[in-house]
Structure formats: C-alpha cells, structure tokens
N, CA and C atoms as a LAMMPS dump frame, in Angstrom:
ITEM: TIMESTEP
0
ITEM: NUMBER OF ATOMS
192
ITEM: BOX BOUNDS ff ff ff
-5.0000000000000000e+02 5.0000000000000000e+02
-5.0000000000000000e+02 5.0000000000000000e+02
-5.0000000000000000e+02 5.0000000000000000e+02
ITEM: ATOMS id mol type element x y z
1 1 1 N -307.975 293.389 48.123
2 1 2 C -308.762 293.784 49.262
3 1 3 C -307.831 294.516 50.224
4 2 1 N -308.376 295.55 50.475
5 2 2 C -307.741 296.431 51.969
6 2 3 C -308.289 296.129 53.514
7 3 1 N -307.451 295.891 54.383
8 3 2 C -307.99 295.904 55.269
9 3 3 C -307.104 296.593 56.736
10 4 1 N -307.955 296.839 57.166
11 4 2 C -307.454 297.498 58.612
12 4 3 C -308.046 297.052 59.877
13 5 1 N -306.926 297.028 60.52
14 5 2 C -307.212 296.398 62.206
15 5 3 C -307.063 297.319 63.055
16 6 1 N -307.79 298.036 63.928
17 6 2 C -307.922 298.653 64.86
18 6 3 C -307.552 298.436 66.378
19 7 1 N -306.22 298.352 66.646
20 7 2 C -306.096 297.377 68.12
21 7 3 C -306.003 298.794 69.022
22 8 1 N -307.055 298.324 69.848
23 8 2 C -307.457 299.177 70.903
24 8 3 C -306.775 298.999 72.702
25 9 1 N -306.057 297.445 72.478
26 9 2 C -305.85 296.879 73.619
27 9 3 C -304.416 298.135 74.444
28 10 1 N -304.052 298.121 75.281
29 10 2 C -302.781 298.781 75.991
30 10 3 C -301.994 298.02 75.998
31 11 1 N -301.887 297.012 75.984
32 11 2 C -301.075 295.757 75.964
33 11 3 C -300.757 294.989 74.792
34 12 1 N -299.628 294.207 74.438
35 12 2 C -299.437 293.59 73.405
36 12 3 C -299.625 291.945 73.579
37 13 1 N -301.044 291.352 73.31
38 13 2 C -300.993 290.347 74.129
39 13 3 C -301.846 288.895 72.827
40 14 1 N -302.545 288.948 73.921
41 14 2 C -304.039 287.785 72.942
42 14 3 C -304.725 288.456 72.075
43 15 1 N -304.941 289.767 71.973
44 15 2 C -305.668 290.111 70.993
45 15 3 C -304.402 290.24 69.698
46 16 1 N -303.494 291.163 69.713
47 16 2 C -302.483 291.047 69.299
48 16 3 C -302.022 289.505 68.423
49 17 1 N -302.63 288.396 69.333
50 17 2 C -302.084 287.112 68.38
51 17 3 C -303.245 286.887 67.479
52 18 1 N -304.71 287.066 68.103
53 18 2 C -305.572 286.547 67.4
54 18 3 C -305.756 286.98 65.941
55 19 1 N -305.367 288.757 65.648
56 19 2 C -305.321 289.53 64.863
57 19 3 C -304.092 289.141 63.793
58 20 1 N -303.066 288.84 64.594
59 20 2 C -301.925 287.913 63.385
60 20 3 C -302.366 287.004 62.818
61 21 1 N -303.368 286.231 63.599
62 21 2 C -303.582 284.649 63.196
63 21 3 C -304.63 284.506 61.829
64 22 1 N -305.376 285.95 62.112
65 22 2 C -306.853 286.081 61.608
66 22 3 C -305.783 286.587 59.89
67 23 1 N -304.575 287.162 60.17
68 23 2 C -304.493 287.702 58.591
69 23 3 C -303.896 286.611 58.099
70 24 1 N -302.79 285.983 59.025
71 24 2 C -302.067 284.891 58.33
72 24 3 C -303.212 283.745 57.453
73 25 1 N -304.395 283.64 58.037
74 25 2 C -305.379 282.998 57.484
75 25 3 C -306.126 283.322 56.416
76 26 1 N -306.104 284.667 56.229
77 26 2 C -306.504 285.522 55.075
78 26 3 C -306.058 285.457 53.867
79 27 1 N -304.81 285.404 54.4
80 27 2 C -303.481 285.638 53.465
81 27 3 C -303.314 284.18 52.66
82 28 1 N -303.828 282.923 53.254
83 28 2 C -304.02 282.053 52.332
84 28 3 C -304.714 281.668 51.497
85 29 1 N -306.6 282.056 51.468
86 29 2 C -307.086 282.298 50.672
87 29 3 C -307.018 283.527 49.641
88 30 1 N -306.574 285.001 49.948
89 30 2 C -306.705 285.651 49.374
90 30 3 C -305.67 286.525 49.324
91 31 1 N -305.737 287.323 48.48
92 31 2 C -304.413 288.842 48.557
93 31 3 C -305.282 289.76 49.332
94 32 1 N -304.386 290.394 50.295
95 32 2 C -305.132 291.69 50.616
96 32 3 C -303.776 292.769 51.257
97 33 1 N -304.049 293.455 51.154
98 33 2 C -302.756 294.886 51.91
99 33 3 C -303.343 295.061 53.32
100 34 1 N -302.621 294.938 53.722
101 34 2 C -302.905 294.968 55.999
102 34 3 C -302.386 295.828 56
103 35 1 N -303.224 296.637 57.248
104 35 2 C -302.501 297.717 58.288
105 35 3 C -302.929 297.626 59.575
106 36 1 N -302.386 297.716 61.026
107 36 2 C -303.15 297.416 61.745
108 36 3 C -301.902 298.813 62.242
109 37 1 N -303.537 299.614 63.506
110 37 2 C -303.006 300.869 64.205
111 37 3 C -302.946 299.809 65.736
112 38 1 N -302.363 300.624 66.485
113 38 2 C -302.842 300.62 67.776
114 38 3 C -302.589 301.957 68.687
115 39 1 N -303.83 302.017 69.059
116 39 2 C -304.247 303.411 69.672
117 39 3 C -303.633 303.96 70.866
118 40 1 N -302.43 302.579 71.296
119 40 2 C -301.726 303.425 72.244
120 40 3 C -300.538 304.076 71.97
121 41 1 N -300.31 304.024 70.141
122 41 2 C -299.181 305.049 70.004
123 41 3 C -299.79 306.004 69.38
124 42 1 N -301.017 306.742 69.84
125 42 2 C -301.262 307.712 69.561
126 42 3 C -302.006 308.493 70.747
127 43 1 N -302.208 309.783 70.477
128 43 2 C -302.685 310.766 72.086
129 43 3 C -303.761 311.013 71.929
130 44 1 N -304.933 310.093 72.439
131 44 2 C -306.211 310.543 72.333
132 44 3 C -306.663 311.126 73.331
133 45 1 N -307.536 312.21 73.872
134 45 2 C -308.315 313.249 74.563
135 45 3 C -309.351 312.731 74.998
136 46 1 N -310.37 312.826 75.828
137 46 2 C -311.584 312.967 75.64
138 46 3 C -312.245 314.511 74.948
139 47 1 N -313.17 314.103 74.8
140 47 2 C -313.996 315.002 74.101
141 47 3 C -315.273 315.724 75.108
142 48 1 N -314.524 317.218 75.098
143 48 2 C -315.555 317.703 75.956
144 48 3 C -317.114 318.141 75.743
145 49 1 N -317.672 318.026 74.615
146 49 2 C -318.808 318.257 74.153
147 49 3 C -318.959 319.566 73.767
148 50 1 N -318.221 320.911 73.573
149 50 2 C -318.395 321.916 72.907
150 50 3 C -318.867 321.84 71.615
151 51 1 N -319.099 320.878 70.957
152 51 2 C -319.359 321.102 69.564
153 51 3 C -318.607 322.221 69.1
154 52 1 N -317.405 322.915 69.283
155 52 2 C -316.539 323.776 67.851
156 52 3 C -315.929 323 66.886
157 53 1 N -315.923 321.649 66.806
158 53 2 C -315.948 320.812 65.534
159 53 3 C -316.651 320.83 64.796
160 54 1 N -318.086 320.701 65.29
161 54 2 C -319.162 320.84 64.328
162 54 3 C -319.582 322.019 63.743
163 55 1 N -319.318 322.971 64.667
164 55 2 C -319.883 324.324 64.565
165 55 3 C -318.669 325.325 63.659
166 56 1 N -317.581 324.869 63.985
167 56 2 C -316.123 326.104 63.551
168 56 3 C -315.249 325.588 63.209
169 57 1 N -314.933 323.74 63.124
170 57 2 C -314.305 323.518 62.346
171 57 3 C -313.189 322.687 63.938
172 58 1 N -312.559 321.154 63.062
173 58 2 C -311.627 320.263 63.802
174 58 3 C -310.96 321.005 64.896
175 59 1 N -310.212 321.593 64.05
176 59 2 C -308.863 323.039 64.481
177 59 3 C -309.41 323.488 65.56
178 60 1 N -310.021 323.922 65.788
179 60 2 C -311.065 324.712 66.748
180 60 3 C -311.365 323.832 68.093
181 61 1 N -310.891 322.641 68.186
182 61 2 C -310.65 322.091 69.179
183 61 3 C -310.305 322.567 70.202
184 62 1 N -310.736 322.583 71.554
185 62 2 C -310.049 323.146 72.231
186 62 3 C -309.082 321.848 73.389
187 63 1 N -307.814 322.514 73.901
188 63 2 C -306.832 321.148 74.249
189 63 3 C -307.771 321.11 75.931
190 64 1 N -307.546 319.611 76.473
191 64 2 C -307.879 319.537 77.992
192 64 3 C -307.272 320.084 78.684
C-alpha cells in the first residue's frame, strides 16, 4: 500500500505528531511506503482566475 500525507500546517507541531503516530500504527498491521509533503516547503500562489490553464495550457500561468 502507498500512502501520502499532505501536511498543510506552517508549523511543526500536533498535527505533525498525530501523522507519525497514525503511520507508526499502520506500520504494525501492515506494509505500506510513506511520504508525507508539507506545503510550507513549497511556493504556492494564489490563483487568479484567468483560466490560461485551462484554456492554453499550465505554462501559461501567469506569475502574481
């Protein structure tokens, strides 16, 4: 089984443990391969609603 954790928090905290706790528990009934992101080492934008994603393609993004 694959699984992925999505940590959304800014902080490294309680969610962070609950998400350890939840695989370490996994991990005793079953095999599975973990990955967990967290979205604050990455640069997310908002999204201005142009639709040139939909219309012309990702790339076509335009930056804020």
């Amino acid at each position: 089984m694959k699984l992925l954790a999505i940590n959304g928090s800014p902080r490294i905290g309680n969610t962070d443990q609950v998400v350890k706790y939840f695989i370490k528990s996994l991990k005793e009934h079953t095999d599975i391969d973990f990955e967990e992101i967290y979205l604050k080492d990455y640069k997310l934008d908002f999204c201005k609603g142009c639709h040139n994603c939909i219309l012309i393609g990702e790339n076509k993004c335009p930056p804020l």
